[in-house]
C-alpha positions as CSV (number, residue, x, y, z in Angstrom):
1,X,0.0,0.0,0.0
2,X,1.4,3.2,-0.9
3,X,0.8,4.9,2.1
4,X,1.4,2.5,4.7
5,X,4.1,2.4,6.9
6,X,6.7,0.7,4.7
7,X,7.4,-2.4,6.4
8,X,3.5,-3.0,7.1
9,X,3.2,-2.9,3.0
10,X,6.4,-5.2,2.5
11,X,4.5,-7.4,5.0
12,X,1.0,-7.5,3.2
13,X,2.6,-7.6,-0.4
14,X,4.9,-10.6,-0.1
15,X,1.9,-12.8,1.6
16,X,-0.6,-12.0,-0.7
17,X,-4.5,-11.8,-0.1
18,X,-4.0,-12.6,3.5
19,X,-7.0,-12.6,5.1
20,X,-7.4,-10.9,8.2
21,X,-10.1,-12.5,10.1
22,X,-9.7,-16.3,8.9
23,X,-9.6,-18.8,10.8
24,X,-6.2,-20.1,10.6
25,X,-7.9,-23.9,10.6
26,X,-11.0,-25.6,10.3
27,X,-12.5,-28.4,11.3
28,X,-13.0,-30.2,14.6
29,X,-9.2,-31.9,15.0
30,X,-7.9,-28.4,13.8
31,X,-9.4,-26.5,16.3
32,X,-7.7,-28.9,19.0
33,X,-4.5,-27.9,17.7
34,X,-2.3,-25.0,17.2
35,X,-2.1,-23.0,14.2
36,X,1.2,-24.0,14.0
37,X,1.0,-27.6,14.4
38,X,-1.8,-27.8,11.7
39,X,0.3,-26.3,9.5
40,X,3.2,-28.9,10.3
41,X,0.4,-31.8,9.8
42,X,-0.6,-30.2,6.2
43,X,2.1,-28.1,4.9
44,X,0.3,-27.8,1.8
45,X,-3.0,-26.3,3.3
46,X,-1.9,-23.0,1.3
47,X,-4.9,-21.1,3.0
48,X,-4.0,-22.0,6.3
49,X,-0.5,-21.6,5.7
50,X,-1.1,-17.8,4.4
51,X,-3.6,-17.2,7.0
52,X,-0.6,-17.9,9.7
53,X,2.1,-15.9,8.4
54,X,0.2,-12.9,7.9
55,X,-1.4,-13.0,11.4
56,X,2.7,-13.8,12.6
57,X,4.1,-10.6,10.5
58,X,1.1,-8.0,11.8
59,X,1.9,-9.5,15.3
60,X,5.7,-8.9,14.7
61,X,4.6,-5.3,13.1
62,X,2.2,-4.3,16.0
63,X,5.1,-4.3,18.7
64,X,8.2,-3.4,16.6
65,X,8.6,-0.3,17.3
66,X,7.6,-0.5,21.1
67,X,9.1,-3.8,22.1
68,X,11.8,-4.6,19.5
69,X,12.6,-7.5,21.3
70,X,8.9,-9.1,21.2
71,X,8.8,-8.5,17.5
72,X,11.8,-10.7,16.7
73,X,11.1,-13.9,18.9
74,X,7.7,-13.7,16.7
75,X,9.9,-13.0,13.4
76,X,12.5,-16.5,14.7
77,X,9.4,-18.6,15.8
78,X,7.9,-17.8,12.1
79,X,11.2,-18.0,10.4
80,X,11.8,-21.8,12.7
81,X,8.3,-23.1,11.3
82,X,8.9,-21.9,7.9
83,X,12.0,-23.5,7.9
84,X,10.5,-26.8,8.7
85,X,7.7,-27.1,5.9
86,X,8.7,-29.0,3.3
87,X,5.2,-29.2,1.0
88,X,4.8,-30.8,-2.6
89,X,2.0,-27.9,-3.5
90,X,3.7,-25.4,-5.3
91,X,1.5,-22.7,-3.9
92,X,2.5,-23.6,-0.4
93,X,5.8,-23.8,-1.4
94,X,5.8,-20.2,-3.4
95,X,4.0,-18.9,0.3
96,X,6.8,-20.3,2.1
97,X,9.8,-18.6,0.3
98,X,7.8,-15.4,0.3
99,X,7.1,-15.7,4.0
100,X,11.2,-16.1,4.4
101,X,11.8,-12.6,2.7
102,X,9.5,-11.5,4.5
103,X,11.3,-12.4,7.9
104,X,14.1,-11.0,6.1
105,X,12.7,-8.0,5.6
106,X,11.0,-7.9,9.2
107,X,14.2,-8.5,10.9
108,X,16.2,-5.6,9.1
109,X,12.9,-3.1,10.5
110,X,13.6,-4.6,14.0
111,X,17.3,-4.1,13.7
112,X,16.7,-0.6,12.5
113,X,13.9,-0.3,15.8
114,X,16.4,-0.7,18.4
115,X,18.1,2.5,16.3
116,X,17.7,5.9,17.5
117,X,18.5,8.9,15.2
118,X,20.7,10.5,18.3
119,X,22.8,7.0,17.6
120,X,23.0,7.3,14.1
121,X,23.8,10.9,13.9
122,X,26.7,10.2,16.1
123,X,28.2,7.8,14.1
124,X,27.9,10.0,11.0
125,X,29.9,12.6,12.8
126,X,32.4,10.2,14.1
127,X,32.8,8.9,10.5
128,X,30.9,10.7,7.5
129,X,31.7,8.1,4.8
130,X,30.0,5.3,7.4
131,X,27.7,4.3,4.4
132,X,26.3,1.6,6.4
133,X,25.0,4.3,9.1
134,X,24.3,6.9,6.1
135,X,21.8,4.0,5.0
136,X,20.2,3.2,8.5
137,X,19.8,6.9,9.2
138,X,17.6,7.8,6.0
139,X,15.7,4.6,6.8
140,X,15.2,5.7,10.2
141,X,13.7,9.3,9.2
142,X,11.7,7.6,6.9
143,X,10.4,5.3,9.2
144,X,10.1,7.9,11.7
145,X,8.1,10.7,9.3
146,X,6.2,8.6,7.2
147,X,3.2,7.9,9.4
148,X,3.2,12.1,10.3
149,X,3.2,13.1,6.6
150,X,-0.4,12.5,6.2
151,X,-1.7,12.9,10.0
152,X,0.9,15.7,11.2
153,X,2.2,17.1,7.6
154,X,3.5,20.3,9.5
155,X,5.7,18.5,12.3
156,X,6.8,15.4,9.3
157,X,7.9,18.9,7.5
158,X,10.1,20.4,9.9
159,X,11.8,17.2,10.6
160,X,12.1,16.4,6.9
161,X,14.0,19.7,6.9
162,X,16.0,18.9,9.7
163,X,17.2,15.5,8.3
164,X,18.4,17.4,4.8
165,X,20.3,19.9,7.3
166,X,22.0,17.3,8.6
167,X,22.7,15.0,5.4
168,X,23.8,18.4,3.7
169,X,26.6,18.8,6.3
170,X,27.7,15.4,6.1
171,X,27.9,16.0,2.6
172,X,30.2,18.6,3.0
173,X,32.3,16.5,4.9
174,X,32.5,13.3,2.8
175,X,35.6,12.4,1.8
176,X,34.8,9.4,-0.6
177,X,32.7,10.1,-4.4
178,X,30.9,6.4,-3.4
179,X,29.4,8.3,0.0
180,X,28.7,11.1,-2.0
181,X,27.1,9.0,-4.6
182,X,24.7,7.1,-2.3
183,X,23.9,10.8,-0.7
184,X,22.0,11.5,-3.9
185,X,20.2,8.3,-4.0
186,X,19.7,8.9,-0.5
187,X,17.9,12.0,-1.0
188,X,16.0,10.7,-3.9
189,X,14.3,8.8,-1.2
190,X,13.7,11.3,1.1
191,X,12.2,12.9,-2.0
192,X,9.0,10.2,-1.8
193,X,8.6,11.6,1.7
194,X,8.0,15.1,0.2
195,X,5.2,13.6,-1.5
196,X,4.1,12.2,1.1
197,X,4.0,15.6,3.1
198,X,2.1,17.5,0.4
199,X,0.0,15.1,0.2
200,X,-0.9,15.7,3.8
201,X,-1.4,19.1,3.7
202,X,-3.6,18.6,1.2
203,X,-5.7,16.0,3.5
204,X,-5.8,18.7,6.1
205,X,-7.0,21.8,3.9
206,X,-9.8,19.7,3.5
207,X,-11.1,19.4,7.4
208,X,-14.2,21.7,7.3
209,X,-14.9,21.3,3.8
210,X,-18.7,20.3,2.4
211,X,-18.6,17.1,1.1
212,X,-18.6,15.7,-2.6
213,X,-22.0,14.7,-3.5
214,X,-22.0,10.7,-3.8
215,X,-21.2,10.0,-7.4
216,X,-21.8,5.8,-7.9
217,X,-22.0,3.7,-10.5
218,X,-23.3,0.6,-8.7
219,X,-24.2,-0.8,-5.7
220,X,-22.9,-4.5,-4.9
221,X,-24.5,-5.4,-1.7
222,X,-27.4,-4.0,-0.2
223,X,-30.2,-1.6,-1.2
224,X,-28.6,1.5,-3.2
225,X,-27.8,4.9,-0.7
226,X,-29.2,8.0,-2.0
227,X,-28.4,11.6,-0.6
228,X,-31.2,11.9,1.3
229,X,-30.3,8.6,3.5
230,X,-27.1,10.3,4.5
231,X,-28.6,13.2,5.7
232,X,-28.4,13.9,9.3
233,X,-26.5,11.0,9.2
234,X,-22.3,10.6,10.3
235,X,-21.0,9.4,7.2
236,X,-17.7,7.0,7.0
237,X,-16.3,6.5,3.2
238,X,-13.6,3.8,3.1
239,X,-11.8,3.8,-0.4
240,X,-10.7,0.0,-0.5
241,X,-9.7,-2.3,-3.4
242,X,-10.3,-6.2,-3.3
243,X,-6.0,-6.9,-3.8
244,X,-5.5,-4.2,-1.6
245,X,-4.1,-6.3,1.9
246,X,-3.7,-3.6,4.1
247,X,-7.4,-2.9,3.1
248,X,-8.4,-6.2,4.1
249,X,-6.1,-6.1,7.6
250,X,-9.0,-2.9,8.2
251,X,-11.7,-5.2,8.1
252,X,-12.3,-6.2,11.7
253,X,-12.2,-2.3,12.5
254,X,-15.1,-2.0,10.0
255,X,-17.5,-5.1,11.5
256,X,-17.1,-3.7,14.7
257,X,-17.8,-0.1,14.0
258,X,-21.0,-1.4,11.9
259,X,-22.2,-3.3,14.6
260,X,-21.7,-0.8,17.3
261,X,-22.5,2.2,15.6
262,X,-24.8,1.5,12.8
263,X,-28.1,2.3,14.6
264,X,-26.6,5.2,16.4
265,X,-26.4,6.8,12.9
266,X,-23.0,6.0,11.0
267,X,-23.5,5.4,7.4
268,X,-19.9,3.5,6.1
269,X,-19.6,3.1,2.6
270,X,-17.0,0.8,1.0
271,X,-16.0,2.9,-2.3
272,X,-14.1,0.9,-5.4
273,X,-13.5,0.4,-8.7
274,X,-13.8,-2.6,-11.5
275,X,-10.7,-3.8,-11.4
276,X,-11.5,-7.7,-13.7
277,X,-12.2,-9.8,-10.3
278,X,-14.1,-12.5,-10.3
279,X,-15.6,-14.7,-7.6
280,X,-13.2,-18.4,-7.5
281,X,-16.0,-20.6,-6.0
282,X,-13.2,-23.3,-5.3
283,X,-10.6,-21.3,-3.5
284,X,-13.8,-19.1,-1.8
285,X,-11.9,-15.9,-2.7
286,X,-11.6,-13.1,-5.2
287,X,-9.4,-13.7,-8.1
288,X,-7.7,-11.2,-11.0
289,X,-9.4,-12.9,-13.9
290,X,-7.4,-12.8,-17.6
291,X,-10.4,-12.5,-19.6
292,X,-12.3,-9.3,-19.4
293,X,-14.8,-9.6,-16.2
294,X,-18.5,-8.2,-17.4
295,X,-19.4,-5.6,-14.7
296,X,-22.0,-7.6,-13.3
297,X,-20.3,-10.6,-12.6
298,X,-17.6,-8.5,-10.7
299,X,-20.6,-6.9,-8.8
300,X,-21.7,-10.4,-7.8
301,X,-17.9,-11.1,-6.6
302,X,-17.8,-8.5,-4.5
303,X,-21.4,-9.3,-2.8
304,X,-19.6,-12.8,-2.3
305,X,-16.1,-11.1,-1.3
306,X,-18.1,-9.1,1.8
307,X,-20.3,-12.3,2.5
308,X,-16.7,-14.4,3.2
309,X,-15.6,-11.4,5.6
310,X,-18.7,-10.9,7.3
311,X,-19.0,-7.4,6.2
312,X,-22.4,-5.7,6.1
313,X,-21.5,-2.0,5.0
314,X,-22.4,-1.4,1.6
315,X,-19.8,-1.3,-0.8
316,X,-20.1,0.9,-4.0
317,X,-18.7,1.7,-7.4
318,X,-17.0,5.2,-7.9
319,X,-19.0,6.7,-11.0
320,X,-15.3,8.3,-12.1
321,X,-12.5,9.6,-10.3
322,X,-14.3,12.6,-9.2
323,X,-14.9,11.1,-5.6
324,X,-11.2,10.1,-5.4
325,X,-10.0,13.5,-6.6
326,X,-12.0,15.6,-4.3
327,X,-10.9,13.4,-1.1
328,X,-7.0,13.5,-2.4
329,X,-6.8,9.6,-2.5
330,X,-3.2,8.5,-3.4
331,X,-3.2,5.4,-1.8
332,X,-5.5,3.1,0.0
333,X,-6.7,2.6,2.6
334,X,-8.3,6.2,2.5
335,X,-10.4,6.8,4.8
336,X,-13.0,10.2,5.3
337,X,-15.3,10.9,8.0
338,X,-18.0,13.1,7.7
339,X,-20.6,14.8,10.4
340,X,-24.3,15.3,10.1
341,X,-23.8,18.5,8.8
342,X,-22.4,17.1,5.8
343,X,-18.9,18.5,6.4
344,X,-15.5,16.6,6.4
345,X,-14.1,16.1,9.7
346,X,-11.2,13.5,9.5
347,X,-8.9,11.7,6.9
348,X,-6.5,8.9,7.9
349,X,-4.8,7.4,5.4
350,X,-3.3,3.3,5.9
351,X,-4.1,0.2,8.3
352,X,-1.7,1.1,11.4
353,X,-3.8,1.2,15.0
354,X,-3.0,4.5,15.4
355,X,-5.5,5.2,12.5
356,X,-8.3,3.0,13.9
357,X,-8.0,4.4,17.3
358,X,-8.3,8.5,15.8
359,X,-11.5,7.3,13.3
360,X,-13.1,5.6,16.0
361,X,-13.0,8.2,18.5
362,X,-14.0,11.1,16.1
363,X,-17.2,8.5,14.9
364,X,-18.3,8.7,18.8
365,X,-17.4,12.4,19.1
366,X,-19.5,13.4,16.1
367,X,-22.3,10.7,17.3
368,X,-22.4,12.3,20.4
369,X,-22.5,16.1,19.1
């Protein structure tokens, strides 16, 4: 996901359409056993299997940046069972490789968690051409800014600023052409953070703003919405995609909020596209098809897709881009919140808790005005 925290997308996009609330088994012997040890019996039980390291790499990204530590004994235990499988299936077997770089990848965030920019800057000072450090430090800002440049665009800025300040006078002092090389590269990076920061901005001029009238193609579950039912109403419009994981990690946020909030007046609105899915009756999942998809069969696959996450919102069609314009959506999940007054009052932007936690608490304080 674009604007995820980048080792939450590296997470979802190596273990693809992981499915957030699956069971990790099924059946009555399955339920008497761990995940784990289910997945030893069957190694080749490719839903299980995905369903397992997903739930292991959101638990490893949950705590990484409060308890380091935590993060990598769930990183080793995954990387141990993974290590173990040995399946015939070749779909278990592509899951298991991916679910190794994943660990990988994982272990290289933790590493760089137990980091702290004071350290790193040190170093730099001690030794400018530390490339190494030069590396860690940009990853560190990055991993430190991104998840302000949409929520705190002002604050991400400064310290963007900062970070340049200090790479600029390292650059000064740089003796070798390879350091100053990988500085440029280095700040082409820091360059997608930019983005990201005007991007932000532009999520927060819109707080206060009227908002777009509801432009829809189709409906795929449910009766169709008009603008008279959202009237009076506190409005929650989700911009989500089928192949979209860190859409799908959302998911139990959006069942709960329906089910506590629904009949105390929040509207939520899953908003999409066509994007040639079909419903595979076999696997009991969405699937990219190769021939073109007609619109309502791809309608019918998303009913199904909502049916298989027990998700009762209705999910809708964009008519055009005109929705996604307006609301600024670069990358999904986008989410908008809107008050009974028909005004926008919040945009987060990503799956992290922290997002959750902000939409659920303005949905009760604009319930409760």
């Amino acid at each position: 996901m674009k604007s995820l925290v980048l080792a939450g997308c590296v997470a979802i996009c190596l273990v693809s359409a992981v499915r957030a609330d699956d069971p990790p088994v099924a059946g009555d012997q399955a339920a008497a056993q761990s995940p784990a040890d289910a997945i030893r019996q069957n190694p080749n039980d490719d839903k299980a299997l995905n369903t397992y390291i997903g739930n292991q790499l959101r638990a490893a990204m949950t705590v990484m940046q409060g308890n380091p530590d935590a993060a990598e004994m769930q990183l080793r235990e995954l990387a141990s069972l993974l290590d173990e499988l040995q399946p015939d299936a070749q779909a278990a077997k592509t899951l298991v490789q991916r679910g190794k770089t994943a660990v990988t990848v994982y272990l290289s965030q933790v590493e760089l968690a137990r980091m702290t920019l004071d350290d790193l800057r040190k170093k730099l000072e001690a030794n400018p051409d530390d490339v190494r450090s030069l590396s860690n430090y940009v990853s560190k800002v990055m991993q430190q800014i991104g998840p302000l440049a949409r929520t705190e665009p002002e604050k991400a800025d400064e310290q963007l600023k900062a970070a340049r300040e200090f790479l600029a006078g390292i650059a000064e002092r740089a003796q070798q052409e390879t350091t100053k090389t990988q500085l440029t590269n280095l700040g082409t990076r820091l360059d997608t953070l930019t983005r990201s920061i005007e991007s932000g901005k532009k999520l927060a001029a819109m707080i206060g703003k009227d908002a777009a009238p509801l432009a829809v193609e189709a409906w795929a579950n449910g009766d169709p919405l008009a603008e008279s039912d959202l009237k009076g109403k506190v409005v929650l419009l989700d911009f989500w995609a089928v192949w979209c994981g860190p859409c799908i990690v959302t998911f139990p946020h959006l069942r709960e909020w329906q089910e506590k909030y629904a009949d105390k007046g929040l509207v939520m609105i899953g908003l999409t596209r066509f994007y040639n899915y079909s419903w595979d009756d076999a696997a009991g999942r969405a699937s990219r098809s190769q021939q073109p998809v007609p619109k309502e069969a791809e309608l019918q696959m998303l009913e199904k897709f909502a049916e298989s996450h027990n998700l009762h919102h209705r999910f809708a069609i964009q008519k055009d881009s005109a929705l996604s314009d307006y609301y600024g959506v670069t990358g999904i999940p986008h989410v908008v919140v809107i008050d009974r007054q028909q005004k926008v009052r919040l945009m987060r932007v990503g799956s992290g808790e922290a997002n959750a936690q902000a939409i659920e608490a303005m949905i009760k304080q604009l319930l409760d005005e």
